[in-house]
N, C-alpha and C positions, 0 to 999 in steps of 0.2 A: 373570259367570262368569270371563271372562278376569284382572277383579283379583285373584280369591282366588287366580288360580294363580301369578300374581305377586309375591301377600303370602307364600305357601307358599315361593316359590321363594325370594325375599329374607331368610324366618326361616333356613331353612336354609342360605343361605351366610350369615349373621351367628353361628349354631352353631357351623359348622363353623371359622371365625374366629377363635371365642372359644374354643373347641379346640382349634386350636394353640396359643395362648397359652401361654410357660413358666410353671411355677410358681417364682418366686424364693424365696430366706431364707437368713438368717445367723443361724447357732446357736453354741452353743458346748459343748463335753463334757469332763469331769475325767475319766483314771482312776477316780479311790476319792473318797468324798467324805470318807474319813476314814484315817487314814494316824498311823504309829509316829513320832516323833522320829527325825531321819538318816535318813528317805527322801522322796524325791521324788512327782511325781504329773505325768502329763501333761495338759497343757490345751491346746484345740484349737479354733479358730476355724474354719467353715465356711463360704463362699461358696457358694450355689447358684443358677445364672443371675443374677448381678447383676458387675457390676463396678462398679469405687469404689475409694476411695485407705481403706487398713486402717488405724488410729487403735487402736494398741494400750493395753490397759488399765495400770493402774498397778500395777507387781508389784514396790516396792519393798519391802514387808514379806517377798519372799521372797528367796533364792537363786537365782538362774540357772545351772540347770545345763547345757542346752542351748537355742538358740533365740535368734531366731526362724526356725526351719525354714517352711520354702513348698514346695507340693507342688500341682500345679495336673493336673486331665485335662478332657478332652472326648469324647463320642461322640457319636453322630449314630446313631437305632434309625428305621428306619421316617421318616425327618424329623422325627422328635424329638430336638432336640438339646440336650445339656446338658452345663454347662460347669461345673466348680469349682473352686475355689481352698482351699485350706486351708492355715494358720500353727499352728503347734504351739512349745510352751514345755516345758521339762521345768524345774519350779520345788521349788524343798524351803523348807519352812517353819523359819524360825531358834528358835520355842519353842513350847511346848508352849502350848495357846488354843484359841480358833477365830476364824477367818480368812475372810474374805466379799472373795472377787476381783470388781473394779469390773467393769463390763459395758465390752467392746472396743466399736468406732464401724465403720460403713463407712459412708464421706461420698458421696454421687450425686448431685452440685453441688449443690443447694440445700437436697437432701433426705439424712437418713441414715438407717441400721439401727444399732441395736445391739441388743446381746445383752443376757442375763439376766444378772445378780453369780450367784456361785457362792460357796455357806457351803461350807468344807471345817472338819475337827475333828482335829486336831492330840495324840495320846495322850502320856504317857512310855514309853520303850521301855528300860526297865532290863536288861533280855536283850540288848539290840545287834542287834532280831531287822533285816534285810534283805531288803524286796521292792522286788523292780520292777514299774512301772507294766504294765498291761496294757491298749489300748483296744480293742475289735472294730471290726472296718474292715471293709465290704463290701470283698473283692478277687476279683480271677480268679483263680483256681489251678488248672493244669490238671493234670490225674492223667493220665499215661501210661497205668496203667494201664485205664484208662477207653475210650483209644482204640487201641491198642496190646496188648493183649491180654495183659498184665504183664508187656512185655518193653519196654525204652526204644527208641524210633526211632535211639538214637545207636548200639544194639548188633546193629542191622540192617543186614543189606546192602543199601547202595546200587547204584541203576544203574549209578550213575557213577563206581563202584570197578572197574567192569571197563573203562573206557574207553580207545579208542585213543590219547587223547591224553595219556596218565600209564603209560606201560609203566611207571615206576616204581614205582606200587600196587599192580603186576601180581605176583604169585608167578613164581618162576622155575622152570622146566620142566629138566628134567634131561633129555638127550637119551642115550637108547643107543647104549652102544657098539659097533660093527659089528666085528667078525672076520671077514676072507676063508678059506674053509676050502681 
């Protein structure tokens, strides 16, 4: 009786173990997988739980127009925590084809990740049309009005606009003039 409460007890903290466990992965994402002559496209490398030395792909059939940008966050939810790292390129392709970008590396001493090749398709743009790249990014964004009741926190009065220690935020009071009759 006593073992099975053991085996019980023992399955559950190896669960609970293997439940915290991060989930790692290094992906990659384009803008557009298809794009005009004379525009660009962003490509973006992603670290999730892992660290490792980034081993950038071979982008010499393209343009470098910005990059390599690094943009790294961390939080921490409930003691889940999760770290990333991201490298982004902003590359324009020099003729019209299609074009297969080499899979990037992330080396983890013996072991590494990489990513997938990405085919992108290169048109002619006889019009001279211009876009820019567009990638959706989870972000925070916080709406004032949301908490604030559609009025900005910066267009509110503070406590501490009336403080004794800043007469000079203070308005000035005009005092009446006294006549002795």
């Amino acid at each position: 009786m006593k073992a099975t409460y053991l085996h019980t007890f023992v399955i559950m903290i190896l669960m609970s173990i293997s439940g915290m466990a991060q989930e790692s992965s290094f992906t990659v994402e384009i803008s557009s997988d298809s794009l005009l002559l004379g525009n660009y496209i962003e490509l973006s490398f992603t670290a999730v739980n892992v660290e490792g030395e980034f081993e950038e792909p071979d982008l010499s059939a393209f343009n470098l127009i910005g990059g390599p940008n690094t943009s790294s966050s961390m939080s921490s939810i409930n003691g889940d925590v999760r770290r990333q790292i991201t490298y982004s390129y902003y590359i324009e392709p020099l003729e019209i084809g299609s074009y297969t970008i080499p899979p990037a590396y992330l080396s983890l001493g013996e072991e590494s990740m990489e990513t997938a090749p990405q085919s992108i398709q290169v048109y002619p743009n006889p019009d001279g049309i211009i876009e820019r790249p567009s990638v959706q990014r989870q972000e925070f964004n916080f709406n004032f009005n949301d908490f604030f009741g559609g009025r900005s926190p910066f267009d509110m009065e503070s406590p501490f606009d009336q403080s004794e220690d800043h007469p000079a935020d203070k308005p000035v009071k005009k005092k009446a003039k006294r006549r002795k009759i």
